[in-house]
C-alpha positions in Angstrom: 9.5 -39.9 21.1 8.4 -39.8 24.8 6.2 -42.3 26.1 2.6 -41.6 26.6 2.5 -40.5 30.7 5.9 -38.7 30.5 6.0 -35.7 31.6 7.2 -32.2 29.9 10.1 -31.6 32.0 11.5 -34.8 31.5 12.5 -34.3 27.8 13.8 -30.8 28.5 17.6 -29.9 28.9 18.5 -29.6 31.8 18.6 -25.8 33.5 21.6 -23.7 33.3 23.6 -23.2 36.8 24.5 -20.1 37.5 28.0 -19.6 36.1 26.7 -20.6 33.4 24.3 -18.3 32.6 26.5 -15.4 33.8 29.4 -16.3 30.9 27.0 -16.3 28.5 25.1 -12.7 28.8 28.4 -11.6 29.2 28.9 -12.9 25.3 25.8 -11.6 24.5 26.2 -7.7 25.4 29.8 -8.3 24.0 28.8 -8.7 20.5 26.0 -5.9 21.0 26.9 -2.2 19.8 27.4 0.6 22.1 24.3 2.7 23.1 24.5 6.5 22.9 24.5 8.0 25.9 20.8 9.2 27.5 19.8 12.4 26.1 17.2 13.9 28.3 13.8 15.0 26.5 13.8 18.8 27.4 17.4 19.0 25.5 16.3 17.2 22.3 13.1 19.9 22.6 15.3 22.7 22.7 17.4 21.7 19.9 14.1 20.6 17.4 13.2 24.4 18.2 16.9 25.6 17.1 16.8 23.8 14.4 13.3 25.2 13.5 14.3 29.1 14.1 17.2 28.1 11.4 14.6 27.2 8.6 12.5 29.7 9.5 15.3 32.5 9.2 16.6 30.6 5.9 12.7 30.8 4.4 12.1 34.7 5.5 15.5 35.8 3.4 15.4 33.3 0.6 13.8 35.2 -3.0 10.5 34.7 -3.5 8.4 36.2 -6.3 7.3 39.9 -5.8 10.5 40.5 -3.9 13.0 40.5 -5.9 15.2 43.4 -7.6 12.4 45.9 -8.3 12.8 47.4 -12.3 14.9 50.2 -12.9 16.4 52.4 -15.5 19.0 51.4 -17.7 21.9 53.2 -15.8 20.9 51.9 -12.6 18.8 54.9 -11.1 15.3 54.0 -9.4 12.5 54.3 -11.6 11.1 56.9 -9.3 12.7 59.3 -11.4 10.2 59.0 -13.8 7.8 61.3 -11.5 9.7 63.9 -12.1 8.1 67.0 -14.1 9.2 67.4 -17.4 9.9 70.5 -19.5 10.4 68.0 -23.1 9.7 65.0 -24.0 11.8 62.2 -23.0 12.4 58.5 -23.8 13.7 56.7 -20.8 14.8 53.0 -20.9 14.7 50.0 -18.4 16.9 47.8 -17.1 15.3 44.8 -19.3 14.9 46.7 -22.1 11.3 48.4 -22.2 10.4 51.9 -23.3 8.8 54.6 -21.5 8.5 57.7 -23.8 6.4 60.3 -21.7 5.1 63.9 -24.2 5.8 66.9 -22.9 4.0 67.6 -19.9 2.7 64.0 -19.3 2.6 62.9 -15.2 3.4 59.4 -13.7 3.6 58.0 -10.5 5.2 54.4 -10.0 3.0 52.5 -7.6 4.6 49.5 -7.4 7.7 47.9 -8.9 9.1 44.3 -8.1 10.5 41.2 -10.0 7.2 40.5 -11.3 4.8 43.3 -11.8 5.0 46.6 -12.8 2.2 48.9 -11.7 2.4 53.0 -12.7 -0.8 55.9 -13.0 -0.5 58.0 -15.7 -1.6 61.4 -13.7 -2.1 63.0 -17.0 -0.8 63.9 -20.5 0.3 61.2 -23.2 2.6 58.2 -23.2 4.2 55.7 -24.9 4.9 51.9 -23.6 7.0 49.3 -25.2 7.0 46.2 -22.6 9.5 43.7 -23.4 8.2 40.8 -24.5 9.1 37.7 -23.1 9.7 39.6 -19.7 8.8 38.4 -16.3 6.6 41.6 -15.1 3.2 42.2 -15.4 2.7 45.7 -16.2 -0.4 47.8 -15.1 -1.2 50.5 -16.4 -3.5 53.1 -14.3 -5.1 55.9 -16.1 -8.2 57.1 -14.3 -11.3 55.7 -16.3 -9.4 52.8 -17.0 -7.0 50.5 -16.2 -4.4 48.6 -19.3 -3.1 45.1 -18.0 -0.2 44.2 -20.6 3.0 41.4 -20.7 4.9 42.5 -23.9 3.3 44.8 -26.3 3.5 48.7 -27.4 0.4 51.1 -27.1 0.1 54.9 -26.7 -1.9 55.5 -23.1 -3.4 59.3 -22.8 -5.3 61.1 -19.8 -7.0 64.3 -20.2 -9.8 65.9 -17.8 -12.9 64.0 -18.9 -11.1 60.8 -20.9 -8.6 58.4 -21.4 -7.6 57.0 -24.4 -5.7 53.7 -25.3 -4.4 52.8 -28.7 -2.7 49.0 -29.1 0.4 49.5 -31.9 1.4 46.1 -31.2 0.6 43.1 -29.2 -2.5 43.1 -27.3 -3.9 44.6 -24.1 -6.5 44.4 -21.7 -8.9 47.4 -20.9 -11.0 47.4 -18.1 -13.3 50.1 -16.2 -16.7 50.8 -15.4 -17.5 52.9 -18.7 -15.9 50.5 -20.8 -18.3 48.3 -22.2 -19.3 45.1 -20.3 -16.3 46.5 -18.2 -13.5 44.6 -19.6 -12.4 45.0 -23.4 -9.3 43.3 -25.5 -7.4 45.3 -27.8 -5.5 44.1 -30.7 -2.5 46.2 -32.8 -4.1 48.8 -34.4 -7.5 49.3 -32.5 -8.0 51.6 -29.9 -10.1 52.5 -27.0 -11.5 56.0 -25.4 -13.8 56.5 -22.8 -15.1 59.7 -21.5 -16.1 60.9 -18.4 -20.2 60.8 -17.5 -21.9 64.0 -19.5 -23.5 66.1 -17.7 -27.4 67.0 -18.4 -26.7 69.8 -20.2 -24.5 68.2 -22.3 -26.3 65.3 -22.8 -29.1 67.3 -24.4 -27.1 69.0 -26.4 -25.3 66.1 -27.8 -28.3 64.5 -28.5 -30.2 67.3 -30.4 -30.9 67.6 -34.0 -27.4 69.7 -35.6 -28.0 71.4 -38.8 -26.1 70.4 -42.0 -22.9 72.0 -42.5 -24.5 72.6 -46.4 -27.4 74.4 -45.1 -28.8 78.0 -43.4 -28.6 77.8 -39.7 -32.4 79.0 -39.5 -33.3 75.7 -41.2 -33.2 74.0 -37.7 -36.3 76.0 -36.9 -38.2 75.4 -39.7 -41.3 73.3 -40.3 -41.5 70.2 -38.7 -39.8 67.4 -40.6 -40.9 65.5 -44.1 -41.8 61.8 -43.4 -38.6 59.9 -43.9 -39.7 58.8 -47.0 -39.0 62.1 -48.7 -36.5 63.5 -46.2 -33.1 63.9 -48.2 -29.8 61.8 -47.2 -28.1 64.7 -45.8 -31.0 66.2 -43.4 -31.0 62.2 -42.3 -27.4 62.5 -41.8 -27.3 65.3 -39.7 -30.3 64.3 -37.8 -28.3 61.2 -36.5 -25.3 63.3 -35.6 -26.0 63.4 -31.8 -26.4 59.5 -31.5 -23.6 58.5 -33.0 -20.9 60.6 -31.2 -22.9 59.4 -28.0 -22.3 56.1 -29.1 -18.5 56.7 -30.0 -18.1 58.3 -27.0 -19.4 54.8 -25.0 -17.0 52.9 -27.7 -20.3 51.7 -29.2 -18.4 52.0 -32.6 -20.6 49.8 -34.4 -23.4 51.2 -33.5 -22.3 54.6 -34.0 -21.7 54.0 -37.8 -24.6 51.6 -38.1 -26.8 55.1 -37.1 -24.3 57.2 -39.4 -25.8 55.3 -42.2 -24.2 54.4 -46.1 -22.2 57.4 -47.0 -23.0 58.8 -42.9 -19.3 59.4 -42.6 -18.7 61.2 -45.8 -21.9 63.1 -45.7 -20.9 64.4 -42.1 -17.2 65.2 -42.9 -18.1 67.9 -45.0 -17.3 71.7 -43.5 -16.8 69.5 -40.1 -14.3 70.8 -37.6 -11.0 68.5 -36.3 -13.1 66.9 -33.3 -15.5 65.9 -35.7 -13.6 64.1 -38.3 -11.1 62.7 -35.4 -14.5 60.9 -33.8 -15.7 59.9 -37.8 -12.3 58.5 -38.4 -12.5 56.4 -35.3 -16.2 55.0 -35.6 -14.7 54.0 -39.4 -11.7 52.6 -38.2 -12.6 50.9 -35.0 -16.1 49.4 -36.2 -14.1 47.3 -39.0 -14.3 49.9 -41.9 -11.4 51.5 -42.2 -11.9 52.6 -46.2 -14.3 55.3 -44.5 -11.4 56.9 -42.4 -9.7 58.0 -45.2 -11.5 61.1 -46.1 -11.7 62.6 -42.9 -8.5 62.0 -42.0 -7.5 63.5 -45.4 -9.4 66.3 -44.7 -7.5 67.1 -41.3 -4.2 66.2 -43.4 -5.0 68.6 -45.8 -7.3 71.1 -45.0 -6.2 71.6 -41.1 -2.8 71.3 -41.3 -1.9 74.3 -38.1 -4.2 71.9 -35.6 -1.9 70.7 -33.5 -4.2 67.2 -34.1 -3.1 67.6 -37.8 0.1 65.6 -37.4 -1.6 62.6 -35.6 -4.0 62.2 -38.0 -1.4 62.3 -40.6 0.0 59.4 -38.9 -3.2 57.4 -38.6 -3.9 57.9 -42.4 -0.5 56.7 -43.2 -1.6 53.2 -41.5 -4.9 52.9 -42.6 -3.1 53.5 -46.0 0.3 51.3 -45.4 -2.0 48.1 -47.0 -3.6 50.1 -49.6 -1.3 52.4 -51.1 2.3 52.1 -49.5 4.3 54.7 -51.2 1.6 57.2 -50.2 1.3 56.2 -46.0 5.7 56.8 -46.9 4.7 60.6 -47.5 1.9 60.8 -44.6 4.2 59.4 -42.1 7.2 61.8 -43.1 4.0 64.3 -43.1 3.6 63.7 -39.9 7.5 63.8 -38.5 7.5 67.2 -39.9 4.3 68.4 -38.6 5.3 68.0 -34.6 4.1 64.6 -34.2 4.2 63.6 -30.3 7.4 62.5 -29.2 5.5 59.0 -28.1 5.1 57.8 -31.6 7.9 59.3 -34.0 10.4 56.0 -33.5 7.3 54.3 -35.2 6.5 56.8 -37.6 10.3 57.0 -38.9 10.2 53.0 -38.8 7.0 52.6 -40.9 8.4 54.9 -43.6 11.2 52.2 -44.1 8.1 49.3 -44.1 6.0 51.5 -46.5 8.5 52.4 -48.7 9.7 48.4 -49.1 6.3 47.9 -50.0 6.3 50.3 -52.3 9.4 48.9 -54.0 11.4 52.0 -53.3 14.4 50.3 -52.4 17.0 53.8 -52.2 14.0 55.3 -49.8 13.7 52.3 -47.9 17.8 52.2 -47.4 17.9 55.7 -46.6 14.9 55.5 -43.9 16.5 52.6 -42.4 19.7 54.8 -42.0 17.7 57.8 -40.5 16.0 55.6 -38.4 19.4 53.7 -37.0 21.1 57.4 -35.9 18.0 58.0 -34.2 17.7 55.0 -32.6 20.4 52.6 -32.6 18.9 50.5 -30.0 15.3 51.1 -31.3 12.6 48.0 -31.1 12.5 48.4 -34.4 15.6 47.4 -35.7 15.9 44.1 -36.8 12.4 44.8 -38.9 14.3 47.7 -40.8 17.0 45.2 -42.2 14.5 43.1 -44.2 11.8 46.3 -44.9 15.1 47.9 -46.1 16.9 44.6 -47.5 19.7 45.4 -45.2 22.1 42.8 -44.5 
């Protein structure tokens, strides 16, 4: 240790001369690596902006969802060709499967068709949709009053001049439009929706006026003014409600409509009614959660209307209301119906439940030969793999 009063420089070593120093920063950049040469900063801009125009390019033609291969028939032409007119019905198939069975005279437009939705109007007429299920699409479904939002299912969609009507046969849809109640409504299989068009005045009165009963002399309408309720018969009640409750059915009010019908309302109001009549009574039955109540009327068309051209749905809708209840019986209504010019939209299910009905029924032989009439027709049918164990098919 220095001694107190020394100073610094004293105990350090001594400087370097010259040479010395010289030799050894020539060891040091020796052992140092090799520096890349200058880049100036204007070229390493110009290539960051290359290299950004690359992954721009890269971005604009890599798939992205809603711009991939659109949907398209099953032999490769563009689904455009379903806007063409037809003179019969037809059954076109889809590059992933799906259904599109349009009825004779029945008007689409495709609107929009991409890798993930699906978006046609149905200008008018009647038409079946069976959505794969499991598929990437979105499918909506335009129809004038309303609008059907569905991922896999199968539902009948019809437009007329004042209505639209939507009927679920499997899977579940959305319905939504202003005259639809609280503007959105879910549909299960087996329930349906219509909605009309806004009534005029005139109509509105007239649906809303007292009708007379189909049991009594039209002059009765004018007669004395009406017994307190008390003593007023079932029937005159009956028909006294007739306006409000196809008002109501009209608005899909269904449980309304058959809660103004009344007990035996249905029954009461079938008799001597004509085919728009009984098709609205079966509906307010049916859709309000009573489906028991739908069988007369329907019956009624079945039977007693058989020339409508209506006869032949209703004929079908009987044979479901009955498939629970009765199987062998919905067998002979749906066969019924085949025969009697059912639309084109809804004989592969027709011919199908006839195999499910007459398994329930126990009729094997019937079941096996449905299943057989059913495979000609439709070998690649939606239905197929439900026939085998209806039918007890291997």
């Amino acid at each position: 240790m220095s001694a107190p009063g020394t100073p610094l420089r004293d105990g350090l070593a001594p400087p370097l001369r010259d040479g010395d120093a010289r030799r050894l920063w020539r060891s040091i950049n020796a052992r140092r690596p090799p520096r890349a040469p200058h880049v100036p900063v204007w070229r390493a801009a110009l290539a960051g902006a290359a290299l950004a125009a690359l992954v721009l390019a890269a971005v604009s033609v890599w798939p992205r969802p809603g711009r991939g291969k659109p949907l398209a028939l099953a032999d490769g032409r563009d689904l455009a060709v379903l806007e063409i007119p037809l003179a019969a019905a037809d059954d076109a198939v889809l590059s992933d499967g799906s259904h599109i069975a349009r009825d004779r005279g029945a008007r689409l437009r495709v609107l929009e068709s991409t890798d993930s939705v699906v978006d046609v109007l149905l200008e008018g007429g009647r038409t079946r949709f069976h959505v794969q299920k499991g598929g990437p699409r979105r499918w909506i479904i335009e129809c004038g009053l309303v609008s059907v939002e569905v991922v896999g299912t199968e539902l009948v969609v019809e437009r007329g001049a004042q209505h639209a009507r939507v009927e679920v046969i499997e899977g579940a849809v959305l319905v939504r439009g202003d005259r639809v109640p609280d503007r959105v409504k879910r549909l299960g299989a087996g329930e349906a929706l219509e909605v009309r068009a806004e009534p005029s005045a005139s109509e509105r009165a007239a649906n809303l006026s007292p009708e007379p009963s189909a049991s009594a002399p039209a002059s009765a309408t004018s007669a004395a003014p009406a017994a307190p309720a008390a003593s007023t018969p079932a029937s005159s009640r009956a028909s006294v409600s007739v306006g409000a409750w196809r008002e109501l059915a009209r608005t899909a009010a269904y449980d309304r409509a058959y809660d103004s019908l009344g007990r035996g309302g249905i029954a009461q109001t079938s008799v001597g009614a004509s085919v728009d009549v009984l098709l609205a009574l079966a509906d307010v039955a049916r859709l309000s959660g009573h489906p028991d109540d739908a069988v007369g009327p329907l019956t009624e068309i079945a039977d007693q209307h058989a020339g409508d051209p209506r006869a032949s749905l209703a004929m079908f809708t009987l044979g479901r209301v009955l498939l629970d209840r009765a199987p062998l019986l919905a067998a002979r209504r749906f066969e019924q119906a085949i025969a009697g010019g059912l639309p084109a939209s809804l004989v592969e299910d027709a011919m199908a439940h006839v195999v499910e009905a007459r398994g329930r029924a126990g009729d094997r032989q019937g079941a096996e030969a449905a299943a057989a009439r059913y495979q000609g027709a439709y070998p690649n049918g939606p239905h197929r793999e439900a026939i085998k164990g209806w039918s007890g098919a291997p």
